[in-house]
C-alpha positions as CSV (number, residue, x, y, z in Angstrom):
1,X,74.3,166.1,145.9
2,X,77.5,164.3,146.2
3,X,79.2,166.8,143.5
4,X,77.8,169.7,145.1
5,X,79.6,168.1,148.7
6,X,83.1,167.5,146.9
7,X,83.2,170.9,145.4
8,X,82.5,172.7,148.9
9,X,85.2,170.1,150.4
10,X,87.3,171.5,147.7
11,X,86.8,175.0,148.6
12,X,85.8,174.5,152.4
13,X,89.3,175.6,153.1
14,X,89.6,178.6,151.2
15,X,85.8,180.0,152.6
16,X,87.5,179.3,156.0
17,X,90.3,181.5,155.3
18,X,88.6,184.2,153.8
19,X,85.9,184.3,156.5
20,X,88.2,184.4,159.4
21,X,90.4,187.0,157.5
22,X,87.0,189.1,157.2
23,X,86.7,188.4,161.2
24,X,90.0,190.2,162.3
25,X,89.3,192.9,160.0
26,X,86.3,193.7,161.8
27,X,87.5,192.7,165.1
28,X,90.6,196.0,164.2
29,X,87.0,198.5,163.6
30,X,85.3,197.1,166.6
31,X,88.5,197.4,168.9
32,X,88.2,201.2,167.5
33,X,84.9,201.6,168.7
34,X,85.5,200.2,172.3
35,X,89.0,202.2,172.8
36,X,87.2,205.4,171.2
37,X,84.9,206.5,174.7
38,X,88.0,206.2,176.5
39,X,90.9,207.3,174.9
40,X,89.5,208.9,171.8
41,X,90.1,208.2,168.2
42,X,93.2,209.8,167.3
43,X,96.0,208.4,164.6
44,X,97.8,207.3,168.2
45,X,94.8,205.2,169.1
46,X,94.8,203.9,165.7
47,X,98.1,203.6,165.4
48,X,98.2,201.5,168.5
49,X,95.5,199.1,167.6
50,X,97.0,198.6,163.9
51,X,100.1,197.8,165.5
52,X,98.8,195.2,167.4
53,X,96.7,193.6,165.4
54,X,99.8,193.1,163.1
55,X,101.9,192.1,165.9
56,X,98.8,189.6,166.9
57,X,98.5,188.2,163.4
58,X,102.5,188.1,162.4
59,X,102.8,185.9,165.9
60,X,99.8,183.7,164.8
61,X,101.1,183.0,161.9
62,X,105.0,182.0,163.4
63,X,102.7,179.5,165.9
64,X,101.0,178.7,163.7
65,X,103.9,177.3,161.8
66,X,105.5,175.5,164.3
67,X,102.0,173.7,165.5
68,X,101.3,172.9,162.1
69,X,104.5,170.7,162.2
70,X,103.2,169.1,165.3
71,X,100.0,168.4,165.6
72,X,97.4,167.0,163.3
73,X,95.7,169.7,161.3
74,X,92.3,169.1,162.2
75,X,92.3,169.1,165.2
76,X,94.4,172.1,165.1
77,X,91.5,174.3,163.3
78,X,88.9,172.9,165.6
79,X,91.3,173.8,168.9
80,X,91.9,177.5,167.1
81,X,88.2,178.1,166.2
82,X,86.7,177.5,169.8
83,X,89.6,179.4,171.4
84,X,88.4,182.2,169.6
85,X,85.4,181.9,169.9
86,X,85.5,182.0,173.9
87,X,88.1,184.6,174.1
88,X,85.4,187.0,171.5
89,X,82.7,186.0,173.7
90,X,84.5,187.3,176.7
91,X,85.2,190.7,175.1
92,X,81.7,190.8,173.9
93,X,80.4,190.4,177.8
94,X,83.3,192.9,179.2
95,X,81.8,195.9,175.9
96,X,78.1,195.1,176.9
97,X,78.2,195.4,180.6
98,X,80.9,198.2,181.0
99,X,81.2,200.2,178.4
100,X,77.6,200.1,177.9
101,X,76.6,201.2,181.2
102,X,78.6,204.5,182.1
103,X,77.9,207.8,180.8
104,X,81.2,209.3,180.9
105,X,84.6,208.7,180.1
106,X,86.5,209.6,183.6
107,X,85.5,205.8,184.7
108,X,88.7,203.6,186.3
109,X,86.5,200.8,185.2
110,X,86.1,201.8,181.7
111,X,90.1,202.6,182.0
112,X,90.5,199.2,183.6
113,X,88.2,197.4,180.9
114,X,89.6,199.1,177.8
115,X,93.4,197.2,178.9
116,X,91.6,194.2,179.3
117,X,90.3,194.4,175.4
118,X,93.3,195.2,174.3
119,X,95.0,192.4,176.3
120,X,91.8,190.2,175.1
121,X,91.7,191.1,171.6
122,X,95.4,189.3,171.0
123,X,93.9,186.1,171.6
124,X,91.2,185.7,168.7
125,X,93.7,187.7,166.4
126,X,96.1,185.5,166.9
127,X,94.3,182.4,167.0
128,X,92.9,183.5,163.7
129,X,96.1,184.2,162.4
130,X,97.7,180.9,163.1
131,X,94.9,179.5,160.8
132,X,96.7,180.9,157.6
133,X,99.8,178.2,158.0
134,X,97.7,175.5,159.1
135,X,95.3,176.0,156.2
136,X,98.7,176.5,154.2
137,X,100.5,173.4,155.1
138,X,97.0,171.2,154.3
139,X,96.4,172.9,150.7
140,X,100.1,172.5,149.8
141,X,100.4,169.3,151.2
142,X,101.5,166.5,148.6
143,X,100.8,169.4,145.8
144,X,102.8,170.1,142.7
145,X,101.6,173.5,142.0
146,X,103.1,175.0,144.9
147,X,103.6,178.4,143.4
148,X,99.7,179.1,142.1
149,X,98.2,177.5,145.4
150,X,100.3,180.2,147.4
151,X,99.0,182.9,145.3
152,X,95.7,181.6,145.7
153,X,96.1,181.5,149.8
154,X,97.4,185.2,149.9
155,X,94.6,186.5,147.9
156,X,92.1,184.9,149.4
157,X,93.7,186.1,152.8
158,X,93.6,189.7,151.2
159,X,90.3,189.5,149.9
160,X,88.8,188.5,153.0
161,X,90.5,191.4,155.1
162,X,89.1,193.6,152.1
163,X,85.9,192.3,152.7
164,X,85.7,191.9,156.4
165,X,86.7,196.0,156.6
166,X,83.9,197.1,153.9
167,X,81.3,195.4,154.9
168,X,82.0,196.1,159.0
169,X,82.3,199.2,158.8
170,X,79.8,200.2,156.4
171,X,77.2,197.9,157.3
172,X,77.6,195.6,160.4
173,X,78.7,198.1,162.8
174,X,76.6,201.1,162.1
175,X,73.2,198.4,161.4
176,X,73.6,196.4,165.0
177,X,76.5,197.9,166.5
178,X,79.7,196.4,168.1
179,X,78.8,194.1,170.8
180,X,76.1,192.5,169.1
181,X,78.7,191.8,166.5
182,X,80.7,190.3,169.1
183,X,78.6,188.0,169.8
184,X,77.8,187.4,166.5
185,X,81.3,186.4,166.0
186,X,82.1,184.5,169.2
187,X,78.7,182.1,167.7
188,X,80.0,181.8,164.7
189,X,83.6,180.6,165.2
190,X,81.5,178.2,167.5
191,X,79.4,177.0,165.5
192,X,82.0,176.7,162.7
193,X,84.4,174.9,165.2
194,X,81.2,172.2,166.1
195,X,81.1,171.5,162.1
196,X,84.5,170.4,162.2
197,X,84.1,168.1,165.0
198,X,82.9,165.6,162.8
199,X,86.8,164.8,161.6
200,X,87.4,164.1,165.6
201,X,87.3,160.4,166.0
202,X,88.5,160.5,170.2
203,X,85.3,160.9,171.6
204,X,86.8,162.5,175.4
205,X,87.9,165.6,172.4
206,X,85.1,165.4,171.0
207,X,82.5,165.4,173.6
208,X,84.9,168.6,175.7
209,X,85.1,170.9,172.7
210,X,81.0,170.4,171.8
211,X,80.6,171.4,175.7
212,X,82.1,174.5,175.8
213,X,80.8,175.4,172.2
214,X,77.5,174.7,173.3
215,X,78.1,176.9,176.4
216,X,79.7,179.8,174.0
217,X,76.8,179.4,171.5
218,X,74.0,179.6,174.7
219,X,75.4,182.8,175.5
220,X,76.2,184.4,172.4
221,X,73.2,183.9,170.7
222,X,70.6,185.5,173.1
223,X,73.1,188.1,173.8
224,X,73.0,188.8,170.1
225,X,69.0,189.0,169.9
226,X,68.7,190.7,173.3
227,X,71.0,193.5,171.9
228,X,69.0,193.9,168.2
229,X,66.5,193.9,170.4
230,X,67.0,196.7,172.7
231,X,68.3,198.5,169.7
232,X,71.3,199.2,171.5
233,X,69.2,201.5,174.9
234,X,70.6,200.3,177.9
235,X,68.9,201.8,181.0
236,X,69.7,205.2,180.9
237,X,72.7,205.2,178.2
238,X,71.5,205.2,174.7
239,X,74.7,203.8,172.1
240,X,74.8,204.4,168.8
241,X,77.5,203.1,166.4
242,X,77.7,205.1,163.3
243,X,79.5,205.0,159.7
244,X,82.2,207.3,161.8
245,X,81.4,207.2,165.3
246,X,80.6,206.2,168.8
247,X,78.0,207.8,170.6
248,X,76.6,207.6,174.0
249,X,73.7,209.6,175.1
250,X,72.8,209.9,178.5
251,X,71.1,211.7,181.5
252,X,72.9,214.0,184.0
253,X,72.8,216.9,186.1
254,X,74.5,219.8,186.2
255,X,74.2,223.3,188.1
256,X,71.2,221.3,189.6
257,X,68.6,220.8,186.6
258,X,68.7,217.6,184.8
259,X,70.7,217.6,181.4
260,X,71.3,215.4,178.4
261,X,74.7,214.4,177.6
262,X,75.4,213.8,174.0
263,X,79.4,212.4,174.3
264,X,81.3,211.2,170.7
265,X,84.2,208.8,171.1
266,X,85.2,210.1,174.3
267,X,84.5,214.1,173.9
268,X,81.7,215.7,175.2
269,X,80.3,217.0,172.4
270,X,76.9,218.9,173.4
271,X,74.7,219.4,176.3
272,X,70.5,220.0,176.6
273,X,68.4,220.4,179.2
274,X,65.5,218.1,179.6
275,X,63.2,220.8,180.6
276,X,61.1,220.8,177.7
277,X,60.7,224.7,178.2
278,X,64.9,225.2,178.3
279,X,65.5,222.3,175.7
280,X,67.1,225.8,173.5
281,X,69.3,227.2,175.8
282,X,72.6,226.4,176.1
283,X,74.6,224.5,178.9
284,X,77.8,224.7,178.0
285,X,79.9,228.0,178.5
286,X,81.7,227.3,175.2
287,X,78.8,227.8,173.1
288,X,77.6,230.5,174.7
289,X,81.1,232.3,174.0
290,X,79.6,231.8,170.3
291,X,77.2,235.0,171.4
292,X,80.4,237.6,171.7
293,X,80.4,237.5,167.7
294,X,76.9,238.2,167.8
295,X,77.6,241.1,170.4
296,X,80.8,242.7,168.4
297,X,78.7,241.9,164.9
298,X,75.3,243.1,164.5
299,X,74.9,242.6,161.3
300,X,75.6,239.4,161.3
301,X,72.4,237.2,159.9
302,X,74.0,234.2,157.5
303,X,75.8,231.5,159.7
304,X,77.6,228.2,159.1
305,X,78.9,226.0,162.1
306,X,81.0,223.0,160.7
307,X,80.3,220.0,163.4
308,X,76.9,219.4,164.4
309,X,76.6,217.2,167.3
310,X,73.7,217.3,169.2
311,X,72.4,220.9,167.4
312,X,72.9,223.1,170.8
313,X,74.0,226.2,169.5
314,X,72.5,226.1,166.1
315,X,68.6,225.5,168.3
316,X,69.4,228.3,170.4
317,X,70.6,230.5,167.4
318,X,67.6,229.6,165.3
319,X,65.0,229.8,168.3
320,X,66.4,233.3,169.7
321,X,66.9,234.8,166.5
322,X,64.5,235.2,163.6
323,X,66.3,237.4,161.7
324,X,69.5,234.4,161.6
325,X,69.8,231.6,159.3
326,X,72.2,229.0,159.6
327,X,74.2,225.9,157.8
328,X,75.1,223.1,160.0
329,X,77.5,220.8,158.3
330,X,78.0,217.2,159.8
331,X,80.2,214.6,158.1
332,X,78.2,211.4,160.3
333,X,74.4,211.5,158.5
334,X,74.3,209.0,161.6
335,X,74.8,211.3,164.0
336,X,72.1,213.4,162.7
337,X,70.1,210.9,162.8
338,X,70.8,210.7,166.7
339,X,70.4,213.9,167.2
340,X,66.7,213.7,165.8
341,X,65.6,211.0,167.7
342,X,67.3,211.2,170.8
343,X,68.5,215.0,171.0
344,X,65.4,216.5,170.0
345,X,66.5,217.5,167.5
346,X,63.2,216.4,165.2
347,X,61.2,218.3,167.6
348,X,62.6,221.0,166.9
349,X,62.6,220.7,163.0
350,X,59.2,220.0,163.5
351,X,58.5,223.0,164.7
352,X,60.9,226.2,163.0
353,X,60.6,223.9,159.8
354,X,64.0,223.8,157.6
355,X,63.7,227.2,155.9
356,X,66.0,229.2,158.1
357,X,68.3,225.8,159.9
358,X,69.1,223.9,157.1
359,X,71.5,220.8,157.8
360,X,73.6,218.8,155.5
361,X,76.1,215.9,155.6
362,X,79.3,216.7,154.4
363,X,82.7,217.7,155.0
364,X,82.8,220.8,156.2
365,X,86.1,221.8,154.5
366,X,85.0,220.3,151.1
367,X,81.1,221.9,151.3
368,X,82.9,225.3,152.1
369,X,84.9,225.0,148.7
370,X,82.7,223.6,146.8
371,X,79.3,225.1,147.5
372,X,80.3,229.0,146.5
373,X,78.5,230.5,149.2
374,X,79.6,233.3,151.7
375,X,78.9,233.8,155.2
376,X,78.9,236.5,157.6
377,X,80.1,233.7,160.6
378,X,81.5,230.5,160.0
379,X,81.7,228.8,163.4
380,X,83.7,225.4,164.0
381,X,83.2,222.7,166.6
382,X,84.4,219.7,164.5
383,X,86.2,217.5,166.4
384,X,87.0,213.7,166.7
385,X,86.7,213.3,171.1
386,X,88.8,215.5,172.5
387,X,91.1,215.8,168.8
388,X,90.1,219.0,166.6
389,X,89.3,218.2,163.1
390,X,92.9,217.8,161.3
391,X,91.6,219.1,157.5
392,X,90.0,222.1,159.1
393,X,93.3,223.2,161.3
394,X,95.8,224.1,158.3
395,X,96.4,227.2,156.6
396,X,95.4,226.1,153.1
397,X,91.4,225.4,155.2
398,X,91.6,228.8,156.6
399,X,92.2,230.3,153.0
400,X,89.0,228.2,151.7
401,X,87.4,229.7,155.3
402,X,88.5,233.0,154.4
403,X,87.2,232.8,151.1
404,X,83.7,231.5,152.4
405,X,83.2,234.5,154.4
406,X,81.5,238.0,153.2
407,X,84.5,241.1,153.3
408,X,83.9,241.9,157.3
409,X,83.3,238.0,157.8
410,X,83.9,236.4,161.3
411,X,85.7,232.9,162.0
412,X,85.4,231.8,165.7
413,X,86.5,228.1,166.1
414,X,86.3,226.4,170.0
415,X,89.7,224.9,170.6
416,X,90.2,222.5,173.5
417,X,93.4,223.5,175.0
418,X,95.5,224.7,178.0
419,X,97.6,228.2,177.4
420,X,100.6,226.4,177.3
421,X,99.1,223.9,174.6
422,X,101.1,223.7,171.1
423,X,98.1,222.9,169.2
424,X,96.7,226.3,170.5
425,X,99.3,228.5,169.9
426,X,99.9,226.9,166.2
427,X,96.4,227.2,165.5
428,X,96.4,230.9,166.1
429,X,99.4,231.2,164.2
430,X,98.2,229.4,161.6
431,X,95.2,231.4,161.6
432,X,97.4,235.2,161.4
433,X,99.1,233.6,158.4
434,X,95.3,234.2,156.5
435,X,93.9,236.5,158.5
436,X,94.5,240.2,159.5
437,X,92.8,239.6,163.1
438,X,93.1,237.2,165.3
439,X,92.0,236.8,168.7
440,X,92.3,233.8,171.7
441,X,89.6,234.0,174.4
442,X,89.7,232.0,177.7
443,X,86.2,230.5,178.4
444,X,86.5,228.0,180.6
445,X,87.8,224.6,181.6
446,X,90.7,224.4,179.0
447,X,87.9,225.7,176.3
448,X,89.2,228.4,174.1
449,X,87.6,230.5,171.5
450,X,90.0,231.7,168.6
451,X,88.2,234.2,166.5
452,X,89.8,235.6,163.4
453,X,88.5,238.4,160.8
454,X,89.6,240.7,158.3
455,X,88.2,243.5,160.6
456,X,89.5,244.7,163.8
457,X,86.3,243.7,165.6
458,X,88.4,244.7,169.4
459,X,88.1,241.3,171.1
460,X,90.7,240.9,173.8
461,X,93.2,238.4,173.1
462,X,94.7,237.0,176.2
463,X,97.9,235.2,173.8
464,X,100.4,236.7,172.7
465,X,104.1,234.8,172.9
466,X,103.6,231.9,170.0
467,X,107.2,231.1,169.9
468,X,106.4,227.6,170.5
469,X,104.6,226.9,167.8
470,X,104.6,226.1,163.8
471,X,101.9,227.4,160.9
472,X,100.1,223.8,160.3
473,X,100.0,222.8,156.6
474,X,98.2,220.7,154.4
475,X,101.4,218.6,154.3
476,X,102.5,218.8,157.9
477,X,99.6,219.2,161.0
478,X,100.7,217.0,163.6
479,X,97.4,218.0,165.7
480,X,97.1,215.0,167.2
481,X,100.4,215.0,168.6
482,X,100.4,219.0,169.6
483,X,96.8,218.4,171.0
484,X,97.9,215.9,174.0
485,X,101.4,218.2,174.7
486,X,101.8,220.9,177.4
C-alpha cells in the first residue's frame, strides 16, 4: 500500500496536469456550444473563442510564472483549483438558467449572458493555465534532468488537450450535454482542490478554502444529477447537444395556431404545427417555395434534400405525394435522432414506412459523389445557424451536383440573404459557372431561392448585376465572411 501511495505521489503531478489540460479543452467545445444559439457557429465565432482561449492560457502561464516565484507551490495549486472551480460553477448556473430557458435567439439577455461567458470563461482558463509553471517549477525543482522532465511536462500538457477535445466532444457533450458538464467540472476542480488541502498546515486557510469548496461541491453536484436527470427538458425548451450541434426545440405560435420550433445553433432551421392533423404541412414560406420546382417540373418523382433538420419539407413531400421518393442527407445522426423523438419525425416513419423517405447520415457533398445515383431535384438547406454550408457553396460541389442530377435535373438551394448580400450574388455566379440556368427568387424575409438547371425551366429571376461578387472555389469560399456583408 505504501508503494502503490509513493508511485501516485510520483505521478500525482503529471495526472494533475494532464487532467486540467483535458478541462480547458473541453471548456473551448463547451464555450462553442453556449456562443452557438446566439451568434452562430461560424470560423469568426471560432476564431474568437480560439483566440481567447490562447490568450487566457499564454497569460496563465506568464502568472503563473511570476507566482510561482512568490508563493509557496501548494498552496498556489490549492488557491488555482478552487478559483476555478467557483468561476466554472458560475458559468454553469448563468448556461442552465438562460440559455436553457429562451426559445429564440433575438433575447438581450441571451446577448447580455453570452458576454458574460466569454468574460467568465478567462478565469478558469487561466487559472488552469497558470498551473503548467507551478507544476513546472515543483518537478524541476532540485532536478538534474532538466531537459527530459521538460519534455515530459509539454507532452503530457499536449496529451491531455488531445484528450480533453476527443473525448468532450465525442462523448461528454453529446451523452449529458454542456451544463451538466459544467458542473461536472466546477465539482471536480473542487473536490481536487479539498485533496490538496491536506499539505495546508494554517488552519484559518484551511478551514476558508474547505468552506467555499463545500459550498461549490453542494451546488454542483445536484445540479449535475438534476440535469441527467431531466435529460436536458426544461419546461417548454427541449436541448439537445449533439456530435455537431446545438439544438433547442420549443413551442410557439405563429399566424395564430401553435407551432414547434426546431432552432440549430442559432438558425431557425424548421417549423411544424402541433396540430396533429397539420403536423405535414409546411410553416415556413421558404419551404413551400420548394413546390415552384414541382409546378415548372412535372415529371419530377426522385428527390434529394441535403440538410434535414426537423424533416418539414421532406414529410410534406412524402405525405402529399405518392408518386415522389426522396433522400434526406444529414451529417448530425444526432439531429435525426431529435427529429424522431421530439419532431415527430418517428411518427411519421411509423406510419409511410422507409420505402419511399429514406434518410441517411452523411455529408451531403461526399454521399452525392460517392453514391452514383441521379436525381431529378436535389434540394439544399444545409446550413450551420444562419452560415450556409461552406463544402456545398463552391463550384467544384456544384459540378458533383450537376453530375448527380438526371439531363433536365433541377437544383434549388434556400439562401439566407439580402439582395445586396455578396454571399448571394457569388453564389449565383458560382452556380452559372456549371450550369446553363440559373435563377434567384425572392421569398421572403431575406430567404432566397437559387434554382439552377441545364433546362430553361422560365423561372423569373429578380438578379441580374453580380459585379460584386467572385465564383467561390474549393480553395477560396470566404462564405462566412460574404454571409454577414451588405
Amino acid at each position: 500500500m505504501s508503494g502503490l501511495r509513493k508511485n501516485i505521489r510520483k505521478y500525482e503531478l503529471f495526472l494533475l496536469l494532464f487532467f486540467t489540460n483535458a478541462i480547458s479543452m473541453v471548456m473551448e467545445l463547451i464555450a462553442a456550444r453556449i456562443l452557438s444559439p446566439v451568434f452562430g457557429s461560424s470560423n469568426i465565432v471560432w476564431t474568437v473563442i480560439i483566440s481567447m482561449m490562447l490568450f487566457a492560457n499564454g497569460a496563465g502561464n506568464y502568472l503563473g510564472g511570476v507566482f510561482s516565484d512568490k508563493y509557496d507551490l501548494d498552496r498556489l495549486k490549492v488557491f488555482l483549483l478552487l478559483l476555478s472551480g467557483v468561476s466554472t460553477l458560475i458559468i454553469a448556473v448563468i448556461n442552465s438558467l438562460v440559455f436553457g430557458s429562451y426559445g429564440t435567439i433575438y433575447s438581450e439577455t441571451e446577448h447580455n449572458a453570452a458576454i458574460a461567458v466569454v468574460m467568465l470563461l478567462m478565469i478558469p482558463c487561466t487559472s488552469i493555465g497558470m498551473l503548467s509553471p507551478v507544476i513546472n517549477k515543483a518537478q524541476l525543482r532540485d532536478s538534474d534532468n532538466i531537459g527530459i522532465k521538460s519534455g515530459i511536462i509539454y507532452a503530457v500538457i499536449t496529451a491531455g488537450g488531445l484528450f480533453g477535445t476527443l473525448i468532450g466532444g465525442l462523448v461528454l457533450i453529446p451523452a449529458f450535454g454542456c451544463s451538466t458538464l459544467l458542473f461536472a467540472i466546477a465539482g471536480s476542480l473542487s473536490l481536487i482542490s479539498c485533496a490538496y488541502l491536506v499539505t495546508e498546515k494554517k488552519k484559518s486557510v484551511i478551514a476558508f478554502i474547505a468552506v467555499v469548496n463545500a459550498i461549490v461541491v453542494a451546488v454542483s453536484i445536484p445540479g449535475m444529477f438534476e440535469l441527467i436527470r431531466i435529460n436536458s427538458d426544461k419546461g417548454d425548451i427541449i436541448v439537445v447537444d449533439t456530435n455537431e450541434s446545438y439544438v433547442r426545440i420549443y413551442d410557439d405560435r405563429m399566424y395564430g395556431e401553435p407551432i414547434r420550433m426546431f432552432n440549430i445553433s442559432g438558425g431557425f432551421s424548421s417549423a411544424c404545427y402541433k396540430d396533429e392533423s397539420k403536423r405535414d404541412e409546411l410553416v415556413f414560406a421558404y419551404t413551400k417555395a420548394y413546390d415552384m420546382v414541382l409546378e415548372k417540373k412535372d415529371n419530377a418523382y426522385s428527390y434529394c434534400m441535403i440538410g434535414g433538420a426537423g424533416y418539414s419539407y421532406p414529410r410534406y413531400l412524402i405525405s402529399h405525394f405518392p408518386d415522389k421518393t426522396m433522400d434526406v442527407v444529414e451529417i448530425d445522426e444526432g439531429i435525426t435522432e431529435a427529429a424522431k423523438k421530439y419532431f415527430y419525425l418517428q411518427d411519421f416513419i411509423d406510419e409511410y414506412g422507409t420505402d419511399r423517405l429514406r434518410l441517411y447520415n452523411d455529408d451531403g457533398r461526399l454521399f452525392l459523389a460517392e453514391s452514383g445515383r441521379t436525381y431529378d431535384v436535389i434540394l439544399n438547406d444545409a446550413f450551420t445557424g444562419d452560415i450556409p454550408a461552406r463544402s456545398l457553396s463552391t463550384r467544384e460541389a456544384a459540378v458533383i451536383i450537376k453530375n448527380s442530377l438526371a439531363p433536365d435535373g433541377v437544383y434549388a438551394s434556400n439562401v439566407l440573404s439580402e439582395t445586396s448580400d455578396k454571399f448571394l450574388k457569388s453564389e449565383i455566379k458560382t452556380l452559372m459557372a456549371v450550369f446553363k440556368y440559373v435563377w434567384a427568387i425572392d421569398i421572403a424575409s431575406g430567404n432566397w431561392l437559387v434554382i439552377a438547371s441545364d433546362k430553361d425551366y422560365g423561372f423569373d429571376s429578380e438578379i441580374t448585376d453580380l459585379s460584386d461578387s467572385v465564383i467561390f472555389t474549393d480553395d477560396y469560399a470566404p462564405v462566412d465572411y460574404f454571409s454577414k456583408v451588405k
